[in-house]
C-alpha positions in Angstrom: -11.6 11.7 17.0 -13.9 14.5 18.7 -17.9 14.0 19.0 -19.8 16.7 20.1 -23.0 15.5 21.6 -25.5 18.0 22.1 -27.1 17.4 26.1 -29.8 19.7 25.8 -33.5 19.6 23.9 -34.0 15.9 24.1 -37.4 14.5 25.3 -35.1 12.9 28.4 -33.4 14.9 31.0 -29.3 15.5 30.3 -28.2 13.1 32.7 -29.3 10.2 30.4 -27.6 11.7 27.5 -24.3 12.2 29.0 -24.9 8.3 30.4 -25.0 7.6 26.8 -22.0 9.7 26.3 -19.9 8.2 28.7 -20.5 4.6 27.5 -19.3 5.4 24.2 -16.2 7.1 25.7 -15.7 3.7 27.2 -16.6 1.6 24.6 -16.0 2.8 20.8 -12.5 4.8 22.3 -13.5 8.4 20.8 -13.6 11.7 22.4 -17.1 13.2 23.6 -17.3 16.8 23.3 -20.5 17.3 26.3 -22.4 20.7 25.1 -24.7 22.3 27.2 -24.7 23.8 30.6 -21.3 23.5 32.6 -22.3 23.1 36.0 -24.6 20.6 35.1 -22.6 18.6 33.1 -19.5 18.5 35.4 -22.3 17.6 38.3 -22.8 14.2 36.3 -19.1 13.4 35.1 -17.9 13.8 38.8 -19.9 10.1 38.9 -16.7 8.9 36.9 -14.0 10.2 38.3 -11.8 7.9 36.3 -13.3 9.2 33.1 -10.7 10.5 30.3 -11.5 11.9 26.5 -13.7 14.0 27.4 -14.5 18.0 27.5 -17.2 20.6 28.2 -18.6 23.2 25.7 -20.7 25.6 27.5 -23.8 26.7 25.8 -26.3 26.7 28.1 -29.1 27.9 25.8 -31.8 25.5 25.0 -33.8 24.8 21.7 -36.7 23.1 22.5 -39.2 20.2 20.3 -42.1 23.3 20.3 -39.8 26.5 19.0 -40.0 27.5 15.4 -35.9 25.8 14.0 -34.8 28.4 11.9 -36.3 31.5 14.3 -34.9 29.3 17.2 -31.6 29.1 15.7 -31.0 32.7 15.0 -32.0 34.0 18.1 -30.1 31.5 20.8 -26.6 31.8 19.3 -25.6 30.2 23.1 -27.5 27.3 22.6 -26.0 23.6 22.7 -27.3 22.5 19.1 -25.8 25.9 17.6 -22.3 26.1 18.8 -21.8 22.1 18.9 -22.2 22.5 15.1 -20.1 25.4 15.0 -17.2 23.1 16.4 -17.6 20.9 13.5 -17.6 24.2 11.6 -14.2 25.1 13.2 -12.7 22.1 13.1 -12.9 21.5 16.9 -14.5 18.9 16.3 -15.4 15.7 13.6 -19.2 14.8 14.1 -22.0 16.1 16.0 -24.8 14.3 17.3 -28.1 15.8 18.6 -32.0 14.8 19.9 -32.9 17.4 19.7 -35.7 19.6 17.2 -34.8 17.4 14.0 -35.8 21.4 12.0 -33.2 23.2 14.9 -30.9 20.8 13.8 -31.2 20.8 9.9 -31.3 24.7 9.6 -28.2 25.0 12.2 -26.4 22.6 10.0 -27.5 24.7 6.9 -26.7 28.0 8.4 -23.3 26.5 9.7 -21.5 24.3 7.6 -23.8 24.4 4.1 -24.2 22.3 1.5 -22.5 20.3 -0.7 -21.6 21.6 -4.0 -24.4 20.0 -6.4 -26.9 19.0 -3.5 -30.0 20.9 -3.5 -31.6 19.5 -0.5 -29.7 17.6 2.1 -31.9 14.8 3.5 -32.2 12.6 6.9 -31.3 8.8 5.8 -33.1 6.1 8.6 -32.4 2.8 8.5 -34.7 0.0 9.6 -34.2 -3.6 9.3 -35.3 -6.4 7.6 -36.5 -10.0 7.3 -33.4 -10.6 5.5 -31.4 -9.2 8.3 -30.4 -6.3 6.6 -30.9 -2.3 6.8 -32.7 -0.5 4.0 -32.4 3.6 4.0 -36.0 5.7 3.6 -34.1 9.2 2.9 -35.6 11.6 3.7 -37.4 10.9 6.5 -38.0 14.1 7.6 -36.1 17.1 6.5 -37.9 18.4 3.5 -41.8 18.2 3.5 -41.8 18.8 -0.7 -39.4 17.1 -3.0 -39.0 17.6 -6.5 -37.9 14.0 -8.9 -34.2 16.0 -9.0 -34.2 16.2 -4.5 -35.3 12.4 -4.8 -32.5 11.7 -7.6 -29.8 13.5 -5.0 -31.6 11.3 -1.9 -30.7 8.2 -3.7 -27.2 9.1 -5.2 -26.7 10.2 -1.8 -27.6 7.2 -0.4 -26.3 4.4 -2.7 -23.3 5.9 -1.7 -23.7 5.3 2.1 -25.2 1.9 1.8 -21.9 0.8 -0.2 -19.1 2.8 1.8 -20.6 2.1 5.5 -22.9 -1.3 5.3 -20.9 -2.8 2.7 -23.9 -3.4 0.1 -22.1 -3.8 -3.2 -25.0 -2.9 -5.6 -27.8 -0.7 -4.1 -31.1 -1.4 -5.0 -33.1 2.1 -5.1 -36.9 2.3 -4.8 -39.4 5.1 -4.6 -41.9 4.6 -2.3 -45.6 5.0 -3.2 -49.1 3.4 -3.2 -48.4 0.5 -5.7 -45.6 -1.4 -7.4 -46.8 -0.7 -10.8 -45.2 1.9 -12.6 -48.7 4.0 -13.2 -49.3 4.1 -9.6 -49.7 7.4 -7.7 -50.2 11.3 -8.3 -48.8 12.6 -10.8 -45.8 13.9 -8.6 -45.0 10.3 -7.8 -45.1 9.4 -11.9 -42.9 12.8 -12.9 -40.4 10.8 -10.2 -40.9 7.6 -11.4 -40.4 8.6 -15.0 -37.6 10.5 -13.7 -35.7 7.9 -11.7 -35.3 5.1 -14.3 -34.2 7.4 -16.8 -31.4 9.1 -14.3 -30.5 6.5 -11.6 -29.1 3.4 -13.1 -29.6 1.2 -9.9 -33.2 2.4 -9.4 -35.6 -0.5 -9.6 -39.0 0.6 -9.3 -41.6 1.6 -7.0 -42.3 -0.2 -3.4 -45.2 -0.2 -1.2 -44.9 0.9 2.6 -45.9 -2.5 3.8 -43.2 -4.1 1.8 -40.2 -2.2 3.2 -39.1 -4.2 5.7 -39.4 -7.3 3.0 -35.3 -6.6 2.1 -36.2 -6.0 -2.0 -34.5 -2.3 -1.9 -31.7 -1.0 0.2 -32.2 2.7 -0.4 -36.0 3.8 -0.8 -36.2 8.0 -1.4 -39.2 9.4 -0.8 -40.1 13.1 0.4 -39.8 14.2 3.8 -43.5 14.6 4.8 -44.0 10.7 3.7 -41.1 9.5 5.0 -41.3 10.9 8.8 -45.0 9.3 8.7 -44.1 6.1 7.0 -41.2 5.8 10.0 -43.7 6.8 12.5 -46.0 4.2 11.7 -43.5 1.4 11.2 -42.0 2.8 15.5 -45.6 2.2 16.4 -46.3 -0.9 14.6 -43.3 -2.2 16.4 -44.3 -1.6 20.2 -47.7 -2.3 19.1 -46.4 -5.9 18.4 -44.3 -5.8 21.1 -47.1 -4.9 23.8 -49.1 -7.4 22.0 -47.4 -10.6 22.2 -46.6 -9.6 26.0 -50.6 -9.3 26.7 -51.4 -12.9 24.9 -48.2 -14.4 26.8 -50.0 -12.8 30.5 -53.3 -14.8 29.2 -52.5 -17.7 28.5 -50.9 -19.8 31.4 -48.9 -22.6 28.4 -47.5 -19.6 27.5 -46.4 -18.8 30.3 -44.9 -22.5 31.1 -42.6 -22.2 27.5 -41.9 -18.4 28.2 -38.4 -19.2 29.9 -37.9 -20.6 26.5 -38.9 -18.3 24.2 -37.7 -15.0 25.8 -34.2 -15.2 24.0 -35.7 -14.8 21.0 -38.3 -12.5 22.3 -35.7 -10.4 23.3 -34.1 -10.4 20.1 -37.1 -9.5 18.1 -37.4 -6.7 20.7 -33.7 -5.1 20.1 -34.0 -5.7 16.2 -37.2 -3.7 16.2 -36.5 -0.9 17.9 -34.7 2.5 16.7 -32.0 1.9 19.7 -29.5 -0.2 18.8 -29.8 1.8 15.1 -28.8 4.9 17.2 -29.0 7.9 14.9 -30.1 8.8 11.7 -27.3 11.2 9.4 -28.2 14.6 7.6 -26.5 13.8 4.2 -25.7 16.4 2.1 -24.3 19.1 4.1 -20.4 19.8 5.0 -19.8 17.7 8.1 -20.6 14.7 9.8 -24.3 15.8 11.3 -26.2 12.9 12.9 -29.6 13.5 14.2 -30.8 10.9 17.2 -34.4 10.3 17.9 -36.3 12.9 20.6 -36.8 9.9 23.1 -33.4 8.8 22.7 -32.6 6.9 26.2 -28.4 6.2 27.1 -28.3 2.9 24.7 -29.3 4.8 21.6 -27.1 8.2 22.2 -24.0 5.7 22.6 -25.1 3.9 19.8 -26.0 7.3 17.6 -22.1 8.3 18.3 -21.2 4.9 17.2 -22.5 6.2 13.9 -20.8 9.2 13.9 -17.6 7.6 14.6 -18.6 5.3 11.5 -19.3 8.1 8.9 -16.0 10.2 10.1 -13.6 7.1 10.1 -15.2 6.2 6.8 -14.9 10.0 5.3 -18.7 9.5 4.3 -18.7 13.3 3.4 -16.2 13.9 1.2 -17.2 10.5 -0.5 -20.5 11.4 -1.4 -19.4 14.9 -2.5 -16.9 13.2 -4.9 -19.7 10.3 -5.7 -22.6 12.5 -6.3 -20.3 14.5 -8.6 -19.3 11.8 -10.6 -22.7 10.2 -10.9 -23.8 13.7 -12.2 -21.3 13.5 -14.8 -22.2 10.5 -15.8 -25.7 11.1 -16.3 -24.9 14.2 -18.7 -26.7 16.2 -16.2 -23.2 18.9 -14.6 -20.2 19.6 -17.1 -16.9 17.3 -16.6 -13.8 19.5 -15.3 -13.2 22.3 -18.1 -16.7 21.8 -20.2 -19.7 24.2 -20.0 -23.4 23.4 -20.6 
């Protein structure tokens, strides 16, 4: 199995990311596809001179966090993000994982390797954990900035589909995130979906606040884009914030500091559950190939992890599951002709 693993347009210099790369060489036995400047890249790898599965793509062009995606795209044809995703295109490679402009990525992805048939809007899918130890999806989180109900009916197709095939979770519970549980809550966008929802999505089960996500109630909760990347956003700071927090009242307090030998393990444990690291990457669902977008910030822990994903969603032929799954929940739901019929 080939990664590609884009080295260039992160917030951290290349030499982490191919750190990160080289651990999950070691570790999760796949082949890491390094993309970006050659010279560069073979300066780091000559640090593991036992190193095997691995090659360079040279595209030294970089997109960077402050260029406009889809102009960025079109103009650096040479760039890491563009012709990593082209190798997936080609079939040089299985998966591609990026941290780099989250819009660079998304239009190259769009431009590249297109849609799935009957998905309008292909949508980032981030999981975050709960206090019942599992992962719920908010999809999108970050992609599309306006969603119509039918986008949010495709997010949570697409992601009860995920949710069953890669974490195991029999029956999806699908919510739709807004400002109250009741089912009169919101603008009237967020009723239309509502209203929407429980007549198209059999597994949808109703509306759930942002402070009750990480409660465990909903596995897959679609939202737009816009809401999503700020509801994500908030819960990243919320979790340092705590973080920073309990390590101030700990420094005051000299008890605490006396039972601190005993409650670091589990301090360090709340820590690694909180954080987007161990998680890795988030996938772009809904286009033709395994596309799986790490966080800007992304440090050599999460870049391993974020192939670990990709490894994942290839081994568990994610893609063509959710084309097939999506097709037949359409059916189903009257709403595309079965093989042979017209509308």
């Amino acid at each position: 199995m080939k990664i590609v693993l884009d080295t260039l347009g992160g917030d951290r210099p290349p030499a982490e990311l191919i750190a990160g790369g080289v651990a999950a060489i070691q570790e999760f036995d796949v082949e890491v596809v390094f993309a970006g400047d050659r010279q560069l890249i073979e300066r780091e790898l000559d640090k593991y001179p036992n190193l095997t599965k691995c090659s360079i793509l040279h595209a030294p062009e970089e997109i960077t966090m402050h260029e406009a995606p889809v102009e960025a795209v079109r103009k650096k044809k040479n760039s890491s993000l563009v012709q990593g995703i082209r190798a997936v295109r080609h079939g040089a490679a299985d998966a591609f994982v990026s941290p780099a402009n989250t819009g660079a990525v998304m239009a190259a992805a769009m431009f590249n390797l297109g849609r799935l048939p009957e998905i309008d809007r292909p949508g980032i899918g981030v999981l975050i954990p709960t206090l019942e130890g599992r992962r719920t999806m908010i999809i999108d989180a970050g992609a599309n900035a306006e969603c119509d109900p039918e986008h949010l009916l495709e997010f949570g197709v697409m992601g009860t589909i995920y949710m069953r095939e890669l974490l195991g979770v029999q029956n999806p519970r699908v919510g739709l995130l807004n400002i109250g549980e009741e089912p009169q809550k919101g603008d009237s966008q967020a009723l239309k979906a509502f209203a929407y929802l429980q007549q198209e999505l059999p597994n949808f089960a109703g509306n759930v606040e942002p402070n009750r996500l990480v409660e465990g109630g909903f596995d897959v909760v679609v939202t737009d884009g816009f809401t999503g990347n700020i509801c994500l956003k908030a819960y990243e700071g919320a979790a340092t914030v705590t973080v920073r927090y309990l390590k101030r009242e700990i420094e005051k307090s000299l008890l605490a500091k006396l039972a601190l030998p005993f409650l670091w393990p589990s301090l360090k444990r709340l820590k690694r559950e909180m954080s987007a690291v161990q998680y890795g990457g988030a996938p772009l669902l809904g286009v033709r190939g395994v596309v799986i977008i790490a966080h800007g910030n992304s440090n050599a822990e999460a870049i391993k992890n974020a192939i670990r994903v990709a490894k994942e969603a290839v081994a568990h032929r994610v893609v063509e599951k959710i084309e097939r799954g999506v097709h037949e929940s359409l059916v189903h739901l009257g709403l595309v002709p079965t093989s042979g019929e017209s509308l």
